[in-house]
Every structure is written in C-alpha cells, then in structure tokens.
N, C-alpha and C positions, 0 to 999 in steps of 0.2 A: 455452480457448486461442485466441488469435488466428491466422487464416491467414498466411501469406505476403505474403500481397497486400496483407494492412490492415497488418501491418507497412511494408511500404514504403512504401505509401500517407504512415503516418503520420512516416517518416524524410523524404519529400518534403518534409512540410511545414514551412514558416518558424515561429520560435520563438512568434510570434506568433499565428501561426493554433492552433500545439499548447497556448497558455496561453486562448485562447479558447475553444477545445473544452472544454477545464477548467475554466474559471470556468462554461460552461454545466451541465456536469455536477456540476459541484458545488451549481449554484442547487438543481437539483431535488432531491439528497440532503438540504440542507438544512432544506425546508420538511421533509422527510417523519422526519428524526432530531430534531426539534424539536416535533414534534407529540405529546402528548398530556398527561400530569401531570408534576409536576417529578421525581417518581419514577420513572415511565415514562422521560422523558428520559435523570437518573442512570444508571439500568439500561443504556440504550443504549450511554450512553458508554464503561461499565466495561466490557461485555460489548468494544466495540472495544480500549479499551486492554489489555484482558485477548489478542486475537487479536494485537495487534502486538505483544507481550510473549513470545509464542508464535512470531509468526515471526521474528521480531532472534533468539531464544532458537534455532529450528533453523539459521538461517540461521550465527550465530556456531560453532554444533557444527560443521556442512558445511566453516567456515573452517576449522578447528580441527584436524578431519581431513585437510584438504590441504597442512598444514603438516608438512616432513619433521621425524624422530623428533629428530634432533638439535638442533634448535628450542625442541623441549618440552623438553628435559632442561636448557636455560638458565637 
C-alpha cells in the first residue's frame, strides 16, 4: 500500500509525467514477462489474465453488494 505522501506526490503530477513513469515501468516488466520459452511466456500470461479475471470478478461482487435490495429484485 502506498503512503499518503506518494499518493499526493503522485496527484501533483501533470498527465504526462504520470504516463512517463508508466511507460517506464512498463519497459522493465516487459523484458522480464517476455523472457524465457514460448511456454514460459503462455503461462505468464494466463496466470495474469487468470488474477484479473479474479479481481473484475471480486470487484463486480463488492459492486453488487452495495447496490440496495430493491435493485436486485428488477
């Protein structure tokens, strides 16, 4: 979890500075989810889209939940 500080920190900054920090960060993930056999690779992937499948998946529940009863019964 991010402090306080790197939070604002990061609300300070212009859209551009926060897309550059990103495309940096991204270089380096790149080389390293890209590295090794074409199977290796596959596996990486899935294993990712398997965690984001997972979070959209809790994340829609948490929605789900905060919607009043009367809602649901539509």
């Amino acid at each position: 979890m991010l402090s306080h500080e790197t939070y604002e920190y990061y609300r300070r900054m212009s859209p551009s500075q926060r897309l550059q920090l990103t495309v940096q960060m991204m270089d380096g993930i790149e080389r390293a989810i890209l590295a090794g056999s074409p199977e290796q690779v596959a596996r990486k992937f899935e294993l990712l889209r398997l965690q984001n499948d997972q979070r959209n998946h809790t994340m829609l529940q948490a929605i789900a939940r905060t919607r009043p009863a009367a809602a649901k019964n539509k």
